[in-house]
C-alpha positions, 0 to 999 in steps of 0.5 A: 157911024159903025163903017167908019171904024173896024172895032164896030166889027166885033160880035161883042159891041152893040151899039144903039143911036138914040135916047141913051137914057130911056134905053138905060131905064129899059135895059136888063143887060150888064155891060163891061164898057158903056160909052157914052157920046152925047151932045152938050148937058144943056137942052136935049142931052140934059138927061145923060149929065144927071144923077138918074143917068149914072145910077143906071149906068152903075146898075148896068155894069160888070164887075169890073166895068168901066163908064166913059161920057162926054164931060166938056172942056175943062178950059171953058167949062170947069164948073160944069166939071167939078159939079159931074165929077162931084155927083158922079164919085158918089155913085162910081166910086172911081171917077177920072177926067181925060181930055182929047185934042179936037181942034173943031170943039170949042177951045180945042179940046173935049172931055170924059170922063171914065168911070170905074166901079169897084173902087179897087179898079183903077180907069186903065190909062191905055185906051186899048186894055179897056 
C-alpha cells in the first residue's frame, strides 16, 4: 500500500501490484533493486519461487543490483530453503537468507532472500545502503 510508507514517495520507485512474473517475461528495464513480496510457493505465486523467475530477475539488474524475495520460515520450512537458496546461487552468484520477526506468520517469523550479482558484491547488512 503506497500511502503507508513515505519511501513510495521517491520519483525512483515504481511500483507494480500484479503478476510479477509476466511483468518480469514483458520488461525491458534494468532495475538497481527488485523486491519481491509474494504469497507462499504453493499455488498461484509458484512461479515467482522458480528457476524462469530468477533468470528474469538477473537479466533485469544494474550492475550492482541486488534481488530481495519472500523465501519462508526457516523454522518451518528448511527444505523449501535450501532447495531456493541452491538454484538461486546458480543464476545469482551471491545468495543470502535474512529472516524478520512477525509474530502474525506462522512460527513468528518469514524470510528473504537477498540476491546480489556480481559475486564481488556482497548483500549490504544495512537495509538503508540498499
Amino acid at each position: 500500500m503506497p500511502e503507508m510508507a513515505v519511501g513510495f514517495n521517491d520519483p525512483r520507485v515504481k511500483v507494480f501490484v500484479g503478476d510479477g512474473l509476466e511483468f518480469m517475461r514483458k520488461s525491458q528495464t534494468k532495475y538497481d533493486v527488485i523486491i519481491t513480496d509474494s504469497s507462499d510457493p504453493i499455488g498461484p505465486a509458484e512461479g515467482l519461487f522458480g528457476k524462469e523467475y530468477y533468470q528474469l530477475l538477473k537479466s533485469s539488474l544494474a550492475p550492482g543490483g541486488v534481488v530481495c524475495s519472500q523465501a519462508e520460515s526457516i523454522w518451518l520450512h528448511l527444505d523449501t530453503v535450501k532447495q531456493l537458496i541452491g538454484f538461486k546461487k546458480d543464476i545469482i552468484p551471491v545468495v543470502s537468507y535474512a529472516y524478520a520477526t512477525v509474530p502474525s506468520y506462522p512460527g513468528g517469523s518469514i524470510g528473504f532472500l537477498i540476491c546480489s550479482d556480481p559475486p564481488s558484491q556482497k548483500p549490504p547488512r544495512d537495509p538503508s545502503k540498499i
